[in-house]
Every structure is written in structure tokens, then in C-alpha cells.
MARMI-162589 format. One record per residue (C-alpha): x, z, y. Coordinates in Angstrom, 1 decimal. Each point is the difference from the previous one (the first is absolute). Layout:
REM MARMI-162589
{{X,Z,Y}}
...
//
This chain:
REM MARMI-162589
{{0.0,0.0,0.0}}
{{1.0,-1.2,3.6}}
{{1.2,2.7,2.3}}
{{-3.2,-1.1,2.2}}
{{-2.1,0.3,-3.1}}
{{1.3,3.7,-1.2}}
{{-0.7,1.8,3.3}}
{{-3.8,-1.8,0.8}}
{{-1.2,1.2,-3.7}}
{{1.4,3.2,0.3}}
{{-1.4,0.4,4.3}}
{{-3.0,-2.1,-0.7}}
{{-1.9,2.3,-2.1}}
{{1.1,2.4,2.3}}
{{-1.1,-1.1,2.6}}
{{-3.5,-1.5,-1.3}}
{{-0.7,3.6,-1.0}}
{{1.1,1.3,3.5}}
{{-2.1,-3.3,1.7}}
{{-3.2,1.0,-2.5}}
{{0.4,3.3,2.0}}
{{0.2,-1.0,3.0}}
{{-3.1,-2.3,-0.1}}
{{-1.9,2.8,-1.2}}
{{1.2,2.1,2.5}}
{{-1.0,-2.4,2.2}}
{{-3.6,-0.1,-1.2}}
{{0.0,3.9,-0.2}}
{{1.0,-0.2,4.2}}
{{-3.3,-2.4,0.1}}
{{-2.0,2.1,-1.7}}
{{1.0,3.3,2.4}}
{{0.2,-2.1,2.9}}
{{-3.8,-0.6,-0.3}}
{{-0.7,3.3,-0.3}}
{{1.3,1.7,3.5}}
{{2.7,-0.6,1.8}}
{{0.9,4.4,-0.2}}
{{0.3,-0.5,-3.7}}
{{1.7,-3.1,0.4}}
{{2.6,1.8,2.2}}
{{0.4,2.6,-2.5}}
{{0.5,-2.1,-2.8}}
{{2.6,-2.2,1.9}}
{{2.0,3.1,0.9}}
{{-0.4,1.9,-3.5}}
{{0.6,-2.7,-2.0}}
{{3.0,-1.7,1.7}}
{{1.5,3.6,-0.1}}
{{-0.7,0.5,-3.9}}
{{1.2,-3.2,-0.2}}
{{3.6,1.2,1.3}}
{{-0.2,3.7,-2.2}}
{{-1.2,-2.2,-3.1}}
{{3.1,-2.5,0.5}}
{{2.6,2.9,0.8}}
{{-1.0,2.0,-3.1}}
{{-0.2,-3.2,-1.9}}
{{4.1,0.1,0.0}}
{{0.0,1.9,-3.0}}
{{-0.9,-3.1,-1.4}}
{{2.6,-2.2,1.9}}
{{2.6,2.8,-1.0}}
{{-1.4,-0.9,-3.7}}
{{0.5,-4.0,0.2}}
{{3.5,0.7,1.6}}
{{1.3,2.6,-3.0}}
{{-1.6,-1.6,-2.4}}
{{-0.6,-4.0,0.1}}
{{3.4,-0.6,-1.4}}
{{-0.2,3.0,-3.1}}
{{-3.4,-2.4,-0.8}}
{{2.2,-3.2,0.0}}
{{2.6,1.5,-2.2}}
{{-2.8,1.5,-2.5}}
{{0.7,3.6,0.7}}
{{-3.1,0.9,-0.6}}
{{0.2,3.8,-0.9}}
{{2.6,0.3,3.8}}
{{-2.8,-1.7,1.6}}
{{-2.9,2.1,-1.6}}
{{1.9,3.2,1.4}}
{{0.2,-1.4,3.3}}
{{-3.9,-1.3,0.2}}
{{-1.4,3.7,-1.3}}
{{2.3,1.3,2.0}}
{{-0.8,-2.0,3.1}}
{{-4.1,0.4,-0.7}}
{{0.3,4.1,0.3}}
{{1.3,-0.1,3.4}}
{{-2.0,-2.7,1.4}}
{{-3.2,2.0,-1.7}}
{{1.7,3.5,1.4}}
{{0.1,-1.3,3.2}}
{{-3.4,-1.9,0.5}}
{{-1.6,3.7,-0.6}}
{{2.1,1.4,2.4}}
{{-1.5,-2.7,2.7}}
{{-3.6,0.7,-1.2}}
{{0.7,3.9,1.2}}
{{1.5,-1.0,2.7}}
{{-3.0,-2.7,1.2}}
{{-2.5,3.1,-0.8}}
{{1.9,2.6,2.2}}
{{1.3,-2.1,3.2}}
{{-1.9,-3.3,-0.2}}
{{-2.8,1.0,2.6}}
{{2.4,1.5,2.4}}
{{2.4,-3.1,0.2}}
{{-3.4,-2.0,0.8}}
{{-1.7,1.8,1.9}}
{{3.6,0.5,3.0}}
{{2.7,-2.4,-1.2}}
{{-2.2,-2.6,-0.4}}
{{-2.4,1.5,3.2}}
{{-3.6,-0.9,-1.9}}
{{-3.2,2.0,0.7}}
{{-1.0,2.6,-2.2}}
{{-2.7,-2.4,-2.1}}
{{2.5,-2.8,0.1}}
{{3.0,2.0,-1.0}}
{{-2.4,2.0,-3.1}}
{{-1.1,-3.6,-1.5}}
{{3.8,-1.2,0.0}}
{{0.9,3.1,-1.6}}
{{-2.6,-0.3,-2.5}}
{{1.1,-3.5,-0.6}}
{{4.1,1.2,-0.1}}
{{-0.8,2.7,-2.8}}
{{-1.8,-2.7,-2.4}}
{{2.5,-2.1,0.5}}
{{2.9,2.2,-0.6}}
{{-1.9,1.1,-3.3}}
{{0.9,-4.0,-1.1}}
{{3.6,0.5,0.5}}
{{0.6,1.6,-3.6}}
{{-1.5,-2.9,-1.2}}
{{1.9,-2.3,2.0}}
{{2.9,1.8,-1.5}}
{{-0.3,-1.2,-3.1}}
{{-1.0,-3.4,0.7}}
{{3.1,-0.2,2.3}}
{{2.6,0.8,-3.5}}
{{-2.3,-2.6,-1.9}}
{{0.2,-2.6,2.1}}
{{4.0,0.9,1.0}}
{{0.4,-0.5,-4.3}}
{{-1.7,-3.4,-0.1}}
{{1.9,-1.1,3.2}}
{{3.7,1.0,-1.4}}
{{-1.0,-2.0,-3.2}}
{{-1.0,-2.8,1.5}}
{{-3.7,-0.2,-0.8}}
{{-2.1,0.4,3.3}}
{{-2.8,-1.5,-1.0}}
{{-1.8,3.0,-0.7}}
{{0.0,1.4,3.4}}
{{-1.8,-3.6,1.0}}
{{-3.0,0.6,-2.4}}
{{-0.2,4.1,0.7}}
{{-0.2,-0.9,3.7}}
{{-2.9,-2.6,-0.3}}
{{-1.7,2.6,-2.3}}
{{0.5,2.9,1.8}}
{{-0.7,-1.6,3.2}}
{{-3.6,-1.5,-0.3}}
{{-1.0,3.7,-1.0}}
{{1.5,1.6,2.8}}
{{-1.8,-2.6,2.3}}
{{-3.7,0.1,-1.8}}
{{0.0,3.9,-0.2}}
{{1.3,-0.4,3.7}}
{{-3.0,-2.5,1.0}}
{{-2.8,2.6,-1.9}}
{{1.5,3.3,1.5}}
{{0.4,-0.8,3.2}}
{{-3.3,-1.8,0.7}}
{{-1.8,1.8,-2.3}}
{{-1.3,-2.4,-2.4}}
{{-1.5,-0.1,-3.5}}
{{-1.6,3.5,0.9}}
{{3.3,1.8,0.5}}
{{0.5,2.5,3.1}}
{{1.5,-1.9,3.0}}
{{3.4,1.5,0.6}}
{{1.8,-2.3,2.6}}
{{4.2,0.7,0.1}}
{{-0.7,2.1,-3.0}}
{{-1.0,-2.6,-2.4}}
{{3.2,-1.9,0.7}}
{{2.1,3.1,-1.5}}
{{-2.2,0.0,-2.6}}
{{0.0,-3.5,-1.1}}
{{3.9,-0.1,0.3}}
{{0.1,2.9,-2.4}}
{{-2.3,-1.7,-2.2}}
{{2.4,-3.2,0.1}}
{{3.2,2.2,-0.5}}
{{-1.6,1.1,-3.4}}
{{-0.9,-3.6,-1.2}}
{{3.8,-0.9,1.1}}
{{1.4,3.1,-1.9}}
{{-2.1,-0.8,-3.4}}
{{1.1,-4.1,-0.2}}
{{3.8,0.9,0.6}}
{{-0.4,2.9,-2.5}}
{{-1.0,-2.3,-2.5}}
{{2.2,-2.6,0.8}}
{{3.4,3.0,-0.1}}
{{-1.5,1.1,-3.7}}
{{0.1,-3.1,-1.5}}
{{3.6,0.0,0.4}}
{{1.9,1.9,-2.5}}
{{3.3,0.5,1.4}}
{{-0.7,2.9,2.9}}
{{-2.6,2.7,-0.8}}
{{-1.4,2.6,2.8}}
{{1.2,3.5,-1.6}}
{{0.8,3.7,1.7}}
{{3.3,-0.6,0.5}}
{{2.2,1.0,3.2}}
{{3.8,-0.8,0.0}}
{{1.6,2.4,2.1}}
{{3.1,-2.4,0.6}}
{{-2.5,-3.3,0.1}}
{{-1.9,2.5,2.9}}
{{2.7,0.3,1.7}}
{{0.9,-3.4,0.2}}
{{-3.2,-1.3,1.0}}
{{-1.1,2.6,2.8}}
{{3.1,-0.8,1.6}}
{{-0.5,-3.7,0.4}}
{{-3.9,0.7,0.0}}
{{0.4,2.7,2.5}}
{{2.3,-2.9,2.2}}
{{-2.3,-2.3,-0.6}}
{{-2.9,1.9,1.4}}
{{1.5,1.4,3.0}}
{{0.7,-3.8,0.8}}
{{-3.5,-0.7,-0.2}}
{{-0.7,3.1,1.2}}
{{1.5,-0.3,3.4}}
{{-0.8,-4.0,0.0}}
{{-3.4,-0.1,-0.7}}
{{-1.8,3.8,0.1}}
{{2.1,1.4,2.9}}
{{0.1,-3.5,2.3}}
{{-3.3,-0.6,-0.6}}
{{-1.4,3.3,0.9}}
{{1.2,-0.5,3.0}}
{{-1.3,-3.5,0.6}}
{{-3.3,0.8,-1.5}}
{{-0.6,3.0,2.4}}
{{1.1,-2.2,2.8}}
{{-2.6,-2.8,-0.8}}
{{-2.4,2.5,-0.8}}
{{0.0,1.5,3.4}}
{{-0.9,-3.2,1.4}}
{{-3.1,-0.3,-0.9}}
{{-2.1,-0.8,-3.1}}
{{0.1,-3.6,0.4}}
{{3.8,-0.1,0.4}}
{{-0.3,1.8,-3.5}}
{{-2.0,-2.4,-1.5}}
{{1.5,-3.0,1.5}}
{{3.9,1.5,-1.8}}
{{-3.0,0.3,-2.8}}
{{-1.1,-3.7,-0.2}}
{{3.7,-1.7,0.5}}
{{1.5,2.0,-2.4}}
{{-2.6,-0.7,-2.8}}
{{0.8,-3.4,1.1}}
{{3.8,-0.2,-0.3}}
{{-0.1,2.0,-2.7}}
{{0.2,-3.1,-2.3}}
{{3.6,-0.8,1.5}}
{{1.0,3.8,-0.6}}
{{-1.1,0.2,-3.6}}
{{2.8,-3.2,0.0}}
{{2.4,1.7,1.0}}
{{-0.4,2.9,-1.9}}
{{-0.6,-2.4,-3.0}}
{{3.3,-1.7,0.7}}
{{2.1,2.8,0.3}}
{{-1.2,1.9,-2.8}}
{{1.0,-3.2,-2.3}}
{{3.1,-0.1,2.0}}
{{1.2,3.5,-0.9}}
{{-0.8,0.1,-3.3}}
{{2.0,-3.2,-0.3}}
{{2.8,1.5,2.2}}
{{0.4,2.8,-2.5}}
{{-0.3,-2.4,-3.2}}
{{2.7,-2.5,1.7}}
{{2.2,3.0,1.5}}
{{2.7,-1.9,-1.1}}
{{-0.4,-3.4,0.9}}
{{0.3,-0.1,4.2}}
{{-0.8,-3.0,0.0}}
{{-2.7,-0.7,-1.8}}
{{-1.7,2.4,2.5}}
{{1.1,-1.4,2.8}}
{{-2.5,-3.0,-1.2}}
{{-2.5,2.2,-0.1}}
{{0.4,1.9,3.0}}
{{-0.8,-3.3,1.5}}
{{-2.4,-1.0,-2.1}}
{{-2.1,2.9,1.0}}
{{0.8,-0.5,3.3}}
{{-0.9,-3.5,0.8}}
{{-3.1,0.0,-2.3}}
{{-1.3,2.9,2.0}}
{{0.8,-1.4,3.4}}
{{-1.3,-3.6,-1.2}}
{{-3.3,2.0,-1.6}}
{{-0.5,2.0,3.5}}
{{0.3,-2.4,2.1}}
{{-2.9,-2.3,-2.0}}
{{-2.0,3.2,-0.1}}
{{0.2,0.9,4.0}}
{{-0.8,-3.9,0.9}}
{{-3.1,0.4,-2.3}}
{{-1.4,3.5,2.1}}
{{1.2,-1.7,3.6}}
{{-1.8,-3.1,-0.8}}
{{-2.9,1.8,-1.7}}
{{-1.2,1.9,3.5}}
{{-2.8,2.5,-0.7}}
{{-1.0,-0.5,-3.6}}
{{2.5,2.4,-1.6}}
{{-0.7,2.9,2.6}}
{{-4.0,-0.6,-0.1}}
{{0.3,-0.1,-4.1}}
{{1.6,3.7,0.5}}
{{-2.2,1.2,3.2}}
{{-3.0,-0.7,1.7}}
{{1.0,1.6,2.8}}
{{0.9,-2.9,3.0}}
{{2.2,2.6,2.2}}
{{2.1,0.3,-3.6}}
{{0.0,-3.9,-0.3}}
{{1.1,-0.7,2.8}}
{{2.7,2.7,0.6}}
{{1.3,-1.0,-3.3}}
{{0.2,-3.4,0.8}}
{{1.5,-0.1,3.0}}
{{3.0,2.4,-2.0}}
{{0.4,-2.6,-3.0}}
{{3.2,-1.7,1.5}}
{{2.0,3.4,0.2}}
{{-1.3,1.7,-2.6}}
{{1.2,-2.5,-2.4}}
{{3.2,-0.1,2.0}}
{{0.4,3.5,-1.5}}
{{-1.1,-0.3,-3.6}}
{{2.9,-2.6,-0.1}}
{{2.5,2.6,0.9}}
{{-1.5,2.7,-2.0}}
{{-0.3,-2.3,-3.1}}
{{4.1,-1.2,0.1}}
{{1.2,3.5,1.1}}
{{-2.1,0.9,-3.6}}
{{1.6,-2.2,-2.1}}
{{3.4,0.4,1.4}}
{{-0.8,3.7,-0.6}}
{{-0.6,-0.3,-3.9}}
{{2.9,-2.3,-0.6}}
{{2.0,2.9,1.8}}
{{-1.7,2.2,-2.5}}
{{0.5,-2.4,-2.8}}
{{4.2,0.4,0.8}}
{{0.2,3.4,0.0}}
{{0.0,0.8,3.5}}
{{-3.1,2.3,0.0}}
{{2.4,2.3,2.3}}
{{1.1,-2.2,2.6}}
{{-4.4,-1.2,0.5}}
{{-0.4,4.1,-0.6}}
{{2.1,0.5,3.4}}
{{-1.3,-2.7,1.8}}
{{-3.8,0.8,-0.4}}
{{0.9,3.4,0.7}}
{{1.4,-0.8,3.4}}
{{-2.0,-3.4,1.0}}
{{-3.6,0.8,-0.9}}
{{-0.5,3.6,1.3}}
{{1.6,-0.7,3.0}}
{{-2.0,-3.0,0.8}}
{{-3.2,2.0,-0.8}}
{{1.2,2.6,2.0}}
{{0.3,-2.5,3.0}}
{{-2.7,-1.9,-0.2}}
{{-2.7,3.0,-0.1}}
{{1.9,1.9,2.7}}
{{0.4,-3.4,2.1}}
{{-4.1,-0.3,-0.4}}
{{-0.9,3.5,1.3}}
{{2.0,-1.1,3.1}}
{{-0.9,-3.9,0.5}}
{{-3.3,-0.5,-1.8}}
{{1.7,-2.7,-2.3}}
{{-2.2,-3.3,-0.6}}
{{-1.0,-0.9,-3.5}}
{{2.2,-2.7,0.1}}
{{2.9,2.0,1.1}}
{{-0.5,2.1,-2.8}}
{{0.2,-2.9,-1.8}}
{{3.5,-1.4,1.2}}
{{1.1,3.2,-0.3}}
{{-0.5,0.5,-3.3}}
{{1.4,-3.9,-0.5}}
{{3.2,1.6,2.1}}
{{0.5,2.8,-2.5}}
{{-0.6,-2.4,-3.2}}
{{2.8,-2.3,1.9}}
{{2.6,3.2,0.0}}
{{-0.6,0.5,-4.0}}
{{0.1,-3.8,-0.6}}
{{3.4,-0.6,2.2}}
{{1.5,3.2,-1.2}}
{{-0.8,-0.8,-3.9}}
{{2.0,-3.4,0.3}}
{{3.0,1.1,1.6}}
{{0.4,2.7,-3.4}}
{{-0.9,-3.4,-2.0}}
{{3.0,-1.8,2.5}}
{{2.1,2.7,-0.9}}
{{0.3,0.4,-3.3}}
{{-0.3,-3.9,-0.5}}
{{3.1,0.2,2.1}}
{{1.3,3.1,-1.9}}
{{0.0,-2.1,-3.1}}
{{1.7,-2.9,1.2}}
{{2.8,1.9,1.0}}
{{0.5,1.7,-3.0}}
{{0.0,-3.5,-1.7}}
{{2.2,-1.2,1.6}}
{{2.7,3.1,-0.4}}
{{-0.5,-0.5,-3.8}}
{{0.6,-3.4,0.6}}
{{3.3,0.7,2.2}}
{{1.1,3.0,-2.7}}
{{-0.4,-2.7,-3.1}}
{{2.1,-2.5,1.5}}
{{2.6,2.8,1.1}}
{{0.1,0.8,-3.4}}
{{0.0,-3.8,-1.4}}
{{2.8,-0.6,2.2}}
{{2.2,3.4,-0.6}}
//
């Protein structure tokens, strides 16, 4: 198989289960946005920040493909079976720990970081604690999916997403309107219907891991595995941690003092763009897990770094056309609300500006992970993200910042990452050529002497 053809059938199904969800997703901001545009404020603001716990906590899975995608390659199964068990118990320990946490400080954030009346900060609460009671669940579909992914057989996670995803959306359409004689329950019924999806996701990928026979689920926990993986998981997190959670705290509370149709306008465009996201999500997961399977060849992923990185830019730049020359539809599809159309609208051009920089400032970021320089991203998350964050809520509480400001700030701080990502890449490309070289200077020495 063709360099070309190896990475699109491992990122394809991928991505297809990642696009599945975002069209659903889509429909699901449809279904709220019909309902009131409080609800559809709360669900925009919950849901993106879920979206950022979910994907932090998910690194126990990405610490999983790293460790263990080449023991799979070289048949070690009984290695690998340590370091999945192993792996599961933390992710599990830790998804309890959030749903305490959710239960004892989740109305409090709401109702003064996030500066929401009382009834609007109780119904995001309510909707933050039945979500958080899905993240056990997604837990163990994360370490599935991470199995099937470092074996090279996505497909799965393509068929569980359709599955899993027309549930979430019909229990969605009947709880929140109220239909078919059950109790209309507004933001509510979205929780409930995600939950209800999560479960239908958990049981295909549960039947797909058993049919296996190679890797079992036992109560096993590797003190020396543990260690291993909570240091890389705990570096990986703290990345997302400070990249997503932290940063976008910060940029959430900003656009959330702004109003409620600022909220839903960040809402509407990044349902939209979401379908360039999953790609470059999609793309770098395949990219690391070739990374660590080809650690040895430098340049064989070199051809895929810019595989990834062409087919992305190529695939975004199709995509963003397709909303600019589209106008309204995609917006009205989402909303019926014209002062959301039309504010989303007129921030199409800039908005996709951004998810370019955010998607190749991703992908750089798992090939970085993919090479083993989880501490050198570690640092520079650490300083870049916070910092920005920091800036940009503390530069609003003096100037009043436009959406769009907002915007190219966060396009700015995505820029930072991205620049500061390729000069480590520059580096050690640079690194390595100079130690080439002096083994090629030291063998002719010796030829010679």
C-alpha cells in the first residue's frame, strides 16, 4: 500500500466517525436552537466546555496508542494487556473524581465565572452533572477505540458513531420538545439523549473488543506500567489541560459576557467548522500512531508529515469556499434566530482564518507527541496558553473586546503554538543532520587512518 493509501484508511475512518459526530452535533444545535435561545446559550457554553474536559481526560487513551501501538505490531500481546488494564483504571479513577467534582463546584463556576443568572446558571448545572455522569463511559470507549486505532482497524469507530449518533439525536428531538407523550425538558433532554448515545457507542465497541482474542479486560494494575503511563498521561493532560480547558475558559467567559447572541453566534460557527477540526484531529491521530510505528525511519515521516499537512490545507480550504459561497443556509439550518444569522455570517471569513491555524498548530502538535517530545509541547502549553487567556480576559474587562477581536486573538495565540512547534521540528531536523554528517566525517577519518 502507497504511502497516500496507508495514512487515508487508517484517518479516514477516523475521521468519518469524528464527521458522523459532528453532523449530529449539528442537528442536536438545530434541535436546541428551536427551543430558546437561553437554553441554546447554555448548551453552547456547556457543551464546548465538556467538549475540552472530555478531550483532556481522553489522553489516557493517547498515552495508550503511544505505549502501546508498537508492543501490538510486534505481537506482545500479554506487555500490551498490562498496559491497556492498567491504563483503563486510571482513566475510570479519574472520570469519578470529575463527577464529585461537577456535583460540589459546578453551580458556583456557572453561576460567577461564567456571570449567568441564577435560573440560567441552575439549568447549566443540571446539564454539566448529567453529562459528567457520561465520562466513565467515555472512558472506556476512549481505550477501545485507542486498541482498534493502534492495530490498524478503525472501522469500527465509523459504524459505532453512526449508531450511536442517530440515538443521541431522536432521544434529543423527543426530550426536548416533548413528543410521543414524554415530559418536555428543553437543555435537559440533550444531556439525556447524549447519555443515551454514549451507551449504544460503549455496547458496539464492546462487542467488537471481545471478539478479539488477544487482549482481555481483567483487574489488573502494573505498578511499573502505572508509572509509566501517568507520567506521559499526566504530560499529556496538562497539555490539553492548559490548551484547551484553561485557554478556553478564559475565551468562553469573555464571549459569554458579551451577550447571549455572541454565545450562540461562537455556537453556530463552531458547529460549523467543526467538520475541518474533526480533520485535523483525524489526521494527527493517524499521524502519531504512525510516527511511533515508523520511529525509526525519519524519512518515511517526513512524507507523511506533509501528507497530512497538504491534505488538510487542500480539504479546508474546499470546505471554507463551500460555507462563504453558501451565505445563510448553514447558519439558518443551525438557528432561527436572524440576529445569530447574520452575526455569524458577517464573522465567517475570520473565523475560518482561525480554525486553519488551530487545525496545523494540532497536527504539528501530535507529530511532536508522536517523536517523543511530550516535554518540550508540555512547556510550551504551559507558558503560551495561560498566559494568552490571562491577557485576553484581563484586556476585555478594560477594552470591551469585539467578538471578532476575540476571534484574532485566539487565531494570534494558535499562531504562537504553531510557529513555536516548527522551530522544535527545524531543530532537531537540523540536529540530525549534523550528527550525520559527523558520523560521516569520523568514518572517513577512520577509512583514511
Amino acid at each position: 500500500m502507497s504511502s497516500l493509501g496507508r495514512f487515508h484508511s487508517l484517518s479516514i475512518p477516523i475521521y468519518i466517525s469524528y464527521l458522523v459526530g459532528v453532523a449530529f452535533t449539528f442537528a442536536d444545535n438545530a434541535i436546541i436552537g428551536r427551543y430558546n435561545i437561553e437554553s441554546y446559550a447554555v448548551v453552547t457554553i456547556v457543551d464546548t466546555i465538556m467538549y475540552y474536559i472530555i478531550g483532556s481526560i481522553s489522553t489516557f487513551s493517547l498515552a495508550l496508542t503511544m505505549q502501546g501501538a508498537k508492543d501490538l505490531e510486534n505481537k506482545l500481546y500479554e506487555q500490551y494487556e498490562k498496559l491497556f488494564n492498567t491504563s483503563l483504571a486510571i482513566g475510570v479513577a479519574i472520570s469519578l473524581l470529575f463527577i464529585v467534582f461537577s456535583i460540589f463546584f459546578g453551580e458556583y463556576i456557572f453561576r460567577h465565572f461564567f456571570s449567568m443568572s441564577e435560573d440560567v446558571a441552575k439549568i447549566a448545572y443540571q446539564f454539566f452533572v448529567l453529562l459528567s455522569l457520561g465520562v466513565p463511559i467515555n472512558i472506556f470507549i476512549f481505550a477501545f477505540s485507542s486498541y482498534f486505532k493502534s492495530v490498524e482497524k478503525p472501522k469500527i469507530l465509523a459504524y459505532s458513531s453512526i449508531i450511536s449518533s442517530l440515538v443521541n439525536v431522536s432521544v434529543n428531538y423527543v426530550l426536548v420538545f416533548g413528543e410521543l407523550g414524554f415530559p418536555k425538558l428543553g437543555a435537559i433532554g440533550i444531556a439525556i439523549g447524549t447519555l443515551a448515545g454514549l451507551s449504544i457507542s460503549l455496547a458496539i465497541y464492546s462487542y467488537g473488543f471481545f471478539r478479539q482474542k488477544d487482549i482481555r479486560i481483567r483487574p489488573v494494575f502494573d505498578r511499573t506500567v502505572s508509572r509509566t503511563v501517568i507520567k506521559l498521561f499526566s504530560n499529556l493532560f496538562v497539555q490539553d489541560l492548559f490548551e484547551f480547558t484553561v485557554f478556553y475558559f478564559f475565551i468562553l467567559a469573555v464571549i459569554s459576557e458579551s451577550g447571549v447572541v455572541n454565545s450562540a453566534t461562537y455556537g453556530v460557527l463552531t458547529t460549523i467548522f467543526m467538520v475541518t477540526m474533526m480533520l485535523s484531529y483525524a489526521y494527527g491521530s493517524a499521524l502519531l500512531i504512525i510516527t511511533k510505528k515508523e520511529v525509526d525511519n525519519r524519512d518515511k515521516i517526513a512524507k507523511y508529515v506533509k501528507i497530512s499537512l497538504v491534505s488538510f490545507v487542500i480539504a479546508w480550504l474546499i470546505y471554507s469556499l463551500i460555507i462563504w459561497l453558501s451565505g445563510d443556509l448553514f447558519p439558518s439550518v443551525i438557528t432561527n434566530k436572524s440576529l445569530v444569522i447574520l452575526n455569524s455570517m458577517s464573522h465567517v471569513a475570520i473565523f475560518a482564518v482561525s480554525q486553519l491555524i488551530i487545525g496545523l498548530a494540532t497536527i504539528a502538535r501530535y507529530l511532536l507527541n508522536g517523536r517523543g517530545f511530550e516535554s518540550y509541547v508540555l512547556k510550551v502549553c504551559c507558558t503560551v496558553c495561560p498566559a494568552s487567556g490571562i491577557l485576553i480576559y484581563a484586556g476585555n474587562a478594560v477594552f470591551n473586546f469585539k467578538f471578532e477581536t476575540v476571534i484574532g486573538l485566539v487565531s494570534a495565540t494558535y499562531m504562537l503554538l504553531a510557529l513555536s512547534y516548527c522551530v522544535k521540528v527545524c531543530l532537531e531536523s537540523n540536529k540530525r543532520d549534523d550528527l550525520l554528517q559527523q558520523d560521516c566525517y569520523t568514518n572517513e577519518k577512520s577509512g583514511i587512518g
